[in-house]
C-alpha positions as CSV (number, residue, x, y, z in Angstrom):
1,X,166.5,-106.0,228.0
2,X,163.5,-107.8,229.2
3,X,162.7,-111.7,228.4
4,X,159.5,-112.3,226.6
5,X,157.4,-114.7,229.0
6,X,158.2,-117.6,225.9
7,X,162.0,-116.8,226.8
8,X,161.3,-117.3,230.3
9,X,159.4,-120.2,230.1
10,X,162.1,-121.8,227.6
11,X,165.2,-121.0,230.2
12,X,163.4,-122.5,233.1
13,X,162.8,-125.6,231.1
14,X,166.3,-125.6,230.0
15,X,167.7,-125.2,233.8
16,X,165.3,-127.7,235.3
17,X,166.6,-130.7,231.8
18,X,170.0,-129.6,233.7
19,X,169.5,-130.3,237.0
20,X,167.4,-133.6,236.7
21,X,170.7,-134.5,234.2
22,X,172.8,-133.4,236.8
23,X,170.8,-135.6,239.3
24,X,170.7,-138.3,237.4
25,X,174.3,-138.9,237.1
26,X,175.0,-138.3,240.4
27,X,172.3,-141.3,241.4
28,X,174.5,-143.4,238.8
29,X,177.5,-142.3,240.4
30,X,176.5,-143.3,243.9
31,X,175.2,-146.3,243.0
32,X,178.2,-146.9,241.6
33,X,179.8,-146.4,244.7
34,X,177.6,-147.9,247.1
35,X,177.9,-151.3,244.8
36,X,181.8,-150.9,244.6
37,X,182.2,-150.9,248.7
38,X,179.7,-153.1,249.0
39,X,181.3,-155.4,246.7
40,X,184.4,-155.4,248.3
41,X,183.0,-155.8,251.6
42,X,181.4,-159.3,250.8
43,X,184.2,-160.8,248.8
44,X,185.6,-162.5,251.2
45,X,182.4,-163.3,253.0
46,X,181.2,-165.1,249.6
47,X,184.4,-166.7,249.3
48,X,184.0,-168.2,252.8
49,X,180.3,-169.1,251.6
50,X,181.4,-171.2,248.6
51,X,184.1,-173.4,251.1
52,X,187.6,-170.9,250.4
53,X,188.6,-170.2,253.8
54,X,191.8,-169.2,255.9
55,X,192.9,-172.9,256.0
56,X,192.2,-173.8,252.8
57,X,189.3,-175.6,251.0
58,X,186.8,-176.6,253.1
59,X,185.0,-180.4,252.3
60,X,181.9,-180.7,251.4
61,X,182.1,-177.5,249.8
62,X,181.5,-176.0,246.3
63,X,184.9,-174.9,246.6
64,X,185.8,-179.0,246.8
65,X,183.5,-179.2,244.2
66,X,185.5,-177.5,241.7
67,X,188.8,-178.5,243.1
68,X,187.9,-182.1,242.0
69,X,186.1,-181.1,238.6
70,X,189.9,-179.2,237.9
71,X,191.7,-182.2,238.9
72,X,189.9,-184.6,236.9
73,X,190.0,-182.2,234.1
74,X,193.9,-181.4,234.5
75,X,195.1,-185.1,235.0
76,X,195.0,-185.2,238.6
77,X,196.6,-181.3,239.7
78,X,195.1,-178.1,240.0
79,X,197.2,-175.7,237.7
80,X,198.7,-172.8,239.2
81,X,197.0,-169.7,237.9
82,X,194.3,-171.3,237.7
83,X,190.2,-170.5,239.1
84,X,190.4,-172.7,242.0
85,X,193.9,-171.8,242.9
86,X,193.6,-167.8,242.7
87,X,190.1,-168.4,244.5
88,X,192.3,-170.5,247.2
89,X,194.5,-168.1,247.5
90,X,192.0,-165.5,248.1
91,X,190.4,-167.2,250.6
92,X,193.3,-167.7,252.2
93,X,194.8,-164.7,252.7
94,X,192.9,-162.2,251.7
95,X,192.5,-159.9,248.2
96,X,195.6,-158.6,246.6
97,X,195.3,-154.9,246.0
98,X,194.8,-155.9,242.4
99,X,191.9,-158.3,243.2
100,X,190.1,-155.8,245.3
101,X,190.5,-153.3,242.2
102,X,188.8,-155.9,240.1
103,X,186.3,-156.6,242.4
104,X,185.2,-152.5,243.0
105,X,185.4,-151.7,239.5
106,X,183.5,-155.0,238.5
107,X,180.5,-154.5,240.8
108,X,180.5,-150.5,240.9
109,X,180.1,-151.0,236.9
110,X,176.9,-153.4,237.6
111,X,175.9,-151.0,240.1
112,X,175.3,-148.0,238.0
113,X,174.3,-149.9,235.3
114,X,171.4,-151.4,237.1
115,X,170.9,-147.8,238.4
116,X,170.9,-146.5,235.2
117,X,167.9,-149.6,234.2
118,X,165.8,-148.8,237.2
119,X,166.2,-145.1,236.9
């Protein structure tokens, strides 16, 4: 049975929606991924940035910054658990496997959604 040039017309439409569909999500998807590694990449750099380093808070820092703002606003201690002490922590030794999760999901969502904006 032979397509009517309408039918034709109408299936090449169809495949060509499903391929720049197709191509679409695969942009969002590497975008996604591109962001994620990325993201992870420059965590510790930006911690190091903001005054979080290997031996602890740097002065002068926005890191000493908010260490004193979180004393003042604790009585005088930084709380375990804490912003500035996970942040610490971080910056000196490193992302737990958990933080580095958190950090690739975080900005591998912003990623593709930014994608998905510009796209």
């Amino acid at each position: 049975m032979t397509q009517s040039p309408q039918q034709a017309d109408n299936n090449r439409q169809q495949h060509r929606s499903t391929a720049q569909t197709t191509m679409g999500l695969l942009t969002y998807a590497l975008a996604g991924v591109a962001t994620a590694v990325g993201g992870v990449a420059l965590a510790p750099v930006a911690l190091g940035v903001a005054g979080f380093t290997s031996v602890g808070i740097a002065a002068g820092s926005v890191a000493a910054s908010m260490m004193s703002a979180t004393a003042i606003a604790s009585g005088g201690g930084v709380a375990a658990g804490s912003t500035v002490a996970v942040l610490t922590s971080a910056g000196m030794a490193g992302l737990s496997t958990a933080a580095t999760a958190a950090v690739a999901g975080a900005s591998g969502a912003v990623g593709a959604g930014v994608a998905a904006i510009l796209i």
